[in-house]
C-alpha positions in Angstrom: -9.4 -13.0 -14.5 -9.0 -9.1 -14.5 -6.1 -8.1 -12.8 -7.8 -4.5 -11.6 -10.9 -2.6 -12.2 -8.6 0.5 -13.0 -5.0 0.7 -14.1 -4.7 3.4 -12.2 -3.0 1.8 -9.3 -0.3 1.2 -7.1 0.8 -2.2 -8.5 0.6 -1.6 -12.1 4.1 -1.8 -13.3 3.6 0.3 -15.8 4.0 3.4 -13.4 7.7 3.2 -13.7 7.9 4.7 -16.7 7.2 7.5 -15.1 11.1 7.5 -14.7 11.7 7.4 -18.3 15.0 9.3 -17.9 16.1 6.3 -15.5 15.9 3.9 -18.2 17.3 6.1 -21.3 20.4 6.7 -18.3 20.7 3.0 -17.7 20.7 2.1 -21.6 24.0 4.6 -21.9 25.8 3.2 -19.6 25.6 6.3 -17.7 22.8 5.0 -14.7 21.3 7.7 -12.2 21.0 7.3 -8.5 17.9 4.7 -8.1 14.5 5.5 -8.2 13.8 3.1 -4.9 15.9 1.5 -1.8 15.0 -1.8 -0.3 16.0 -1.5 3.3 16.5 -4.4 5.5 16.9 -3.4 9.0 17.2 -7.2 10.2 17.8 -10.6 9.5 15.7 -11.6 12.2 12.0 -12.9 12.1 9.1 -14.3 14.1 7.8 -16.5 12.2 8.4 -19.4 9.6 6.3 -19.3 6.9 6.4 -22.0 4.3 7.3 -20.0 1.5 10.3 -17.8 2.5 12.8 -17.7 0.4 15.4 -18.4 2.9 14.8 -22.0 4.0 11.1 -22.6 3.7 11.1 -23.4 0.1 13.6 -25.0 -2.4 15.1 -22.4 -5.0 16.4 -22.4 -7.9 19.9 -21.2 -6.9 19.9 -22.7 -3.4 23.3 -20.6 -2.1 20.6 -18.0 0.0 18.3 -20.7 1.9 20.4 -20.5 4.8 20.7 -16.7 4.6 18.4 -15.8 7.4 20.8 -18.1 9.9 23.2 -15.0 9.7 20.7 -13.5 12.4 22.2 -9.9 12.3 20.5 -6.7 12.9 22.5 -3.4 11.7 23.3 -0.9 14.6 20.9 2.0 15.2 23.8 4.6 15.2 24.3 3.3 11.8 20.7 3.2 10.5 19.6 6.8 12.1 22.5 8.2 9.4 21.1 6.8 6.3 17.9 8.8 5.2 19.5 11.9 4.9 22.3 10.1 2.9 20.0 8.5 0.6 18.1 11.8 0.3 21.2 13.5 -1.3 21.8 11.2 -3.5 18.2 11.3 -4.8 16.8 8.2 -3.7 13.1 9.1 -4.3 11.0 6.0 -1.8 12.0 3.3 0.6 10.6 0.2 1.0 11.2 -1.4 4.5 10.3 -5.0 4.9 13.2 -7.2 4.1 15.4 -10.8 4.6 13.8 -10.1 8.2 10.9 -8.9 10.0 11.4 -5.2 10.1 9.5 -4.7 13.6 12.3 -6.9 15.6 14.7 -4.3 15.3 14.3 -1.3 17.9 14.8 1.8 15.7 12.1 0.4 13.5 9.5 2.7 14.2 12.2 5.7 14.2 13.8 5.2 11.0 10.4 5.3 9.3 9.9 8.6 10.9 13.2 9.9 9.6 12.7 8.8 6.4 9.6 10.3 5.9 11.0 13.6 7.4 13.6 13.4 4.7 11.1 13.5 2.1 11.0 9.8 1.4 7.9 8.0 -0.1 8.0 5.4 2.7 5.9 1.7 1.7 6.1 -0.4 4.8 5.9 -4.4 4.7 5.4 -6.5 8.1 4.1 -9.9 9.4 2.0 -7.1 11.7 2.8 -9.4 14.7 4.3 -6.8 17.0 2.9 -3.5 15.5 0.4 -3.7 18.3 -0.2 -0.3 19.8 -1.7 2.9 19.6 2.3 4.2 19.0 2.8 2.0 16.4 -0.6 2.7 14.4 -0.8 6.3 14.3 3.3 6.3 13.6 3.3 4.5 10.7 0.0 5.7 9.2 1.2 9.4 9.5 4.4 8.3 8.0 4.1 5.7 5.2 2.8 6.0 2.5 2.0 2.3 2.1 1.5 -0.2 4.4 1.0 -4.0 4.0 0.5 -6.2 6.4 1.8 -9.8 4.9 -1.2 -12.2 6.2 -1.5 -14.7 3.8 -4.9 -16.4 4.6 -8.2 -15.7 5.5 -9.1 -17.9 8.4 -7.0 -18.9 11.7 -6.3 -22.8 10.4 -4.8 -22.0 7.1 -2.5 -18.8 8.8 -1.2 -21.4 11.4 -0.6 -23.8 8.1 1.7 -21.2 5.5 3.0 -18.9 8.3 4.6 -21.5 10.8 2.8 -19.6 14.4 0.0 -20.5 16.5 -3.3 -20.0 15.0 -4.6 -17.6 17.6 -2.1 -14.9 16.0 -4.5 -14.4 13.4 -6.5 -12.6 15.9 -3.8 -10.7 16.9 -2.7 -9.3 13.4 -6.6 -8.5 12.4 -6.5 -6.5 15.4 -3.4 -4.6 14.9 -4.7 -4.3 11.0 -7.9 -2.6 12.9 -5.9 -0.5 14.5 -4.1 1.0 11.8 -7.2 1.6 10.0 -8.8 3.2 13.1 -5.7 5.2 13.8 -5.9 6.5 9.8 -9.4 7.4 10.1 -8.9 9.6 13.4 -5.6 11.2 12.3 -7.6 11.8 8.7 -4.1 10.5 7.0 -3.7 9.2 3.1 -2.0 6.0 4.4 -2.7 3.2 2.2 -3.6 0.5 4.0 -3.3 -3.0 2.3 -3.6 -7.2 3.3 -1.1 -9.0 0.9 -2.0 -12.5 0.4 0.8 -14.8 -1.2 -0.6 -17.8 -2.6 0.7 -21.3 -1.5 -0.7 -24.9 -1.5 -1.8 -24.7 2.3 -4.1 -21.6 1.4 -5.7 -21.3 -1.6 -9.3 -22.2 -0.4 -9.2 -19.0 1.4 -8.9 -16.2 -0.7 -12.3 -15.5 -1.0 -12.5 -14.6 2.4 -9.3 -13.0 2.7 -10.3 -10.2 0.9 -13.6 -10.2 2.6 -12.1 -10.2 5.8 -9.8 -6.9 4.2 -12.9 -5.0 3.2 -14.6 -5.7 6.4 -11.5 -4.0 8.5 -11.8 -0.9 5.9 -8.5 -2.0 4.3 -7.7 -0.1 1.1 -6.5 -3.1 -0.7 -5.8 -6.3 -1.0 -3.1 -7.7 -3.1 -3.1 -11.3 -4.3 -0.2 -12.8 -5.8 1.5 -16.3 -6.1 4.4 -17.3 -4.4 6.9 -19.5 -7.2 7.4 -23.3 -5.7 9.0 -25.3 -8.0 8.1 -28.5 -5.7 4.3 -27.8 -6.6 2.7 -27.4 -9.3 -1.5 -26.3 -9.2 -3.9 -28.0 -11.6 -6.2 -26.7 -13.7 -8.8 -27.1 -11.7 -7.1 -25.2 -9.0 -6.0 -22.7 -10.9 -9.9 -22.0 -12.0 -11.1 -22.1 -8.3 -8.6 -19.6 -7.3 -9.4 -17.1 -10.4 -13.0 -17.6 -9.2 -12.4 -16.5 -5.6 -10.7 -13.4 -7.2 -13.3 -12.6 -9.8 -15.8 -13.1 -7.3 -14.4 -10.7 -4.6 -13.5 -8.1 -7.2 -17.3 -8.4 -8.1 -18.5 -8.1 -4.8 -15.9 -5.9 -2.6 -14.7 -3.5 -5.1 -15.7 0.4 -4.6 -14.5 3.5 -4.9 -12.6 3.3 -1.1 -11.5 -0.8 -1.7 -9.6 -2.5 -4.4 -8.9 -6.4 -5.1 -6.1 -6.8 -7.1 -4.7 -10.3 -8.5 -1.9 -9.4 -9.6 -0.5 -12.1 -11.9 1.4 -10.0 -14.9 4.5 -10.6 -13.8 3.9 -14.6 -13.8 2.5 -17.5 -16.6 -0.7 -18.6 -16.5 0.3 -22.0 -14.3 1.3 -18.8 -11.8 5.2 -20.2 -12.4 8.2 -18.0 -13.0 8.0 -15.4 -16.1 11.1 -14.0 -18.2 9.5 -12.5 -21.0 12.7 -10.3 -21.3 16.1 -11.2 -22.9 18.9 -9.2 -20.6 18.3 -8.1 -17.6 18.9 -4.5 -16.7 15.2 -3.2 -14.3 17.9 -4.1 -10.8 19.2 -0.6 -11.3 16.4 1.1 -11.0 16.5 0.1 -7.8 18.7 -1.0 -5.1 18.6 -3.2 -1.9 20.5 -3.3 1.1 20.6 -5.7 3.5 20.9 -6.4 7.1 24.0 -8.3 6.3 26.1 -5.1 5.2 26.1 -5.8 1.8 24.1 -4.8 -1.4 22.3 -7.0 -3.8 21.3 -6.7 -7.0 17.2 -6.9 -6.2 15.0 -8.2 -3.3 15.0 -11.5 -5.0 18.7 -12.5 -4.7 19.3 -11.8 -1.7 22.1 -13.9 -0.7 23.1 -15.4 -3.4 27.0 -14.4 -4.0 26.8 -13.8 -7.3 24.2 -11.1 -7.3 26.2 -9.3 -4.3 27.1 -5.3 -6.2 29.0 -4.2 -2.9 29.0 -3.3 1.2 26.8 -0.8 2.1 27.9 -1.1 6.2 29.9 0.6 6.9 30.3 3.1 5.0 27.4 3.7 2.9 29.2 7.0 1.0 31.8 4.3 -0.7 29.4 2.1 -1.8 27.1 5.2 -3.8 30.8 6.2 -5.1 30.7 2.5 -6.9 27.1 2.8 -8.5 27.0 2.5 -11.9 30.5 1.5 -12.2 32.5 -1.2 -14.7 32.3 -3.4 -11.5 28.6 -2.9 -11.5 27.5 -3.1 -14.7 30.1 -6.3 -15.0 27.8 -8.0 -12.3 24.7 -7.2 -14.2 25.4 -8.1 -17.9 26.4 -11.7 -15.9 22.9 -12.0 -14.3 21.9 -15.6 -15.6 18.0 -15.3 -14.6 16.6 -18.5 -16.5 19.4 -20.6 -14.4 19.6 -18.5 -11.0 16.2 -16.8 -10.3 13.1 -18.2 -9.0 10.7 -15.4 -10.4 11.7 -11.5 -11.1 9.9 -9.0 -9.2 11.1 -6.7 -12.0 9.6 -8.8 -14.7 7.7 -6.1 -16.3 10.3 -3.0 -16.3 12.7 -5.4 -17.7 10.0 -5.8 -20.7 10.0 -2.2 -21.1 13.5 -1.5 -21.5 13.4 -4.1 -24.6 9.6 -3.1 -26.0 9.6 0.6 -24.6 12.7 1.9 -25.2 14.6 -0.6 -27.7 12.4 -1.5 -30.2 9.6 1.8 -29.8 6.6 -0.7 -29.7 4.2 1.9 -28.4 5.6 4.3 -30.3 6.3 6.9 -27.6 7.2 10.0 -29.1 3.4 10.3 -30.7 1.5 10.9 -27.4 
């Protein structure tokens, strides 16, 4: 199963060595501001789907299951200050989706604006539940430079099945989805527009039509990826039937305005947990803070105590003061990611530091 038709796309992890510098910085012990922020506006959420990673699946460090039952939201007076703080310190994009559903909180649609005014490639991840007006669409696709709507099935009985709601929602997200591709198309906007599917047990006949359903609305893409269960484990014979769907929508959807992309490098072939890396040291390259007040070391440990780097809330200036610090980097060179994490969304840029910049596998000063 081909990943893409083109490499040249938004989730090819190879893109982030782009930031070279970042990893040479990183390597000296010497790390720069990060190239990304992880923003979660809210602990809350509207829905229950099967795989979250805070009490609708087992993990492998279970201390951040209950995480979400902190339901905090952090205070708009607070949130309307941090774009032009992050700006200064050279945070370069923002991704807003998060332990929570970013559109409960009421400054949602604001901060993305003043983000974006800041200069701040915005993506922007959401159930798409309540992003359901005219306000909201052409917002967010004059804004963002990503959006992805977190859908997860492509027909009403296996949506009601992974994302814990009433199967008429299904409707109501397509419609929304509609929306923002309608408002894209009048406001002429380079918005990309994308339906993420994460695999599960409950949905992997419906894959197929997913992505048909994704074309169909005049998405720009559509992202498949597994979601890492330890309490299931697909068969062969699954795991053929679901690279079929994908080779088979990729065959028949993809053009020049619509992608498929099953991505699957940063996972094994049985779609479980890859660490083809021995140390890792990708989490500063980035940084997420959460609705809790506090900092973790990536979007995957959220929660877990031992992967908490500091308090962002309140005073966000203190925290940036700490980056890169003994503290820090005594937290990192700690991380035990066989034992604690259930997959690592930074799989691949933790490969490059070791093959890339270590060892010179691709030889990188003969271009």
């Amino acid at each position: 199963m081909a990943e893409w038709s083109s490499p040249f796309n938004p989730f090819n992890s190879f893109k982030s060595l782009v930031h070279a510098a970042h990893y040479e910085a990183i390597l000296a012990g010497k790390p720069k501001p990060p190239i990304v922020v992880n923003f979660d506006l809210t602990n809350i959420c509207n829905y229950a789907c099967r795989f979250c990673m805070f009490g609708g699946r087992t993990r492998a460090d279970p201390t951040s299951m209950t995480y979400r039952e902190n339901r905090v939201q952090l205070p708009t007076e607070y949130v309307k200050t941090l774009p032009k703080i992050w700006k200064e310190w050279g945070i370069k994009a923002e991704c807003i989706g998060g332990g929570g559903e970013p559109t409960t909180h009421p400054y949602c649609l604001d901060h993305l604006v003043d983000s974006a005014r800041e200069g701040i490639d915005v993506g922007f991840v959401s159930n798409g539940y309540l992003m359901n007006n005219k306000k909201w669409w052409d917002t967010v696709v004059s804004n963002a430079r990503w959006v992805g709507f977190s859908i997860d099935a492509g027909n009403k009985a296996d949506y009601e099945a992974v994302k814990g709601v009433p199967a008429r929602q299904f409707g109501v997200v397509l419609d929304n989805l509609r929306g923002l591709v309608e408002a894209k198309k009048r406001l002429g906007t380079k918005c990309n527009i994308g339906y993420k599917f994460l695999l599960d047990d409950k949905n992997q006949g419906s894959i197929y039509d997913a992505a048909r359903i994704a074309r169909d609305i005049g998405c720009n893409t559509f992202q498949f990826r597994p979601a890492i269960n330890p309490d299931y484990n697909f068969t062969p014979e699954q795991i053929a039937k679901i690279k079929d769907q994908i080779e088979k929508a990729q065959r028949e959807f993809d053009s020049d305005t619509f992608r498929v992309f099953g991505v699957t490098h940063k996972f094994d072939k049985d779609f479980k947990k890859k660490h083809g890396f021995k140390k890792c040291r990708a989490t500063m390259l980035t940084t997420t803070w959460c609705a809790d007040g506090n900092v973790y070391l990536c979007t995957d440990t959220r929660g877990n105590p031992w992967a908490k780097i500091g308090t962002h809330y309140p005073d966000p200036k203190k925290f940036i003061e700490t980056w890169g610090s003994l503290e820090h980097f005594k937290v990192v060179n700690g991380i035990d990611f066989k034992k604690n994490c259930d997959r690592c969304t930074l799989e691949m840029p933790n490969e490059f530091f070791e093959q890339v910049f270590l060892e010179d596998k691709m030889e990188r000063n003969l271009v």
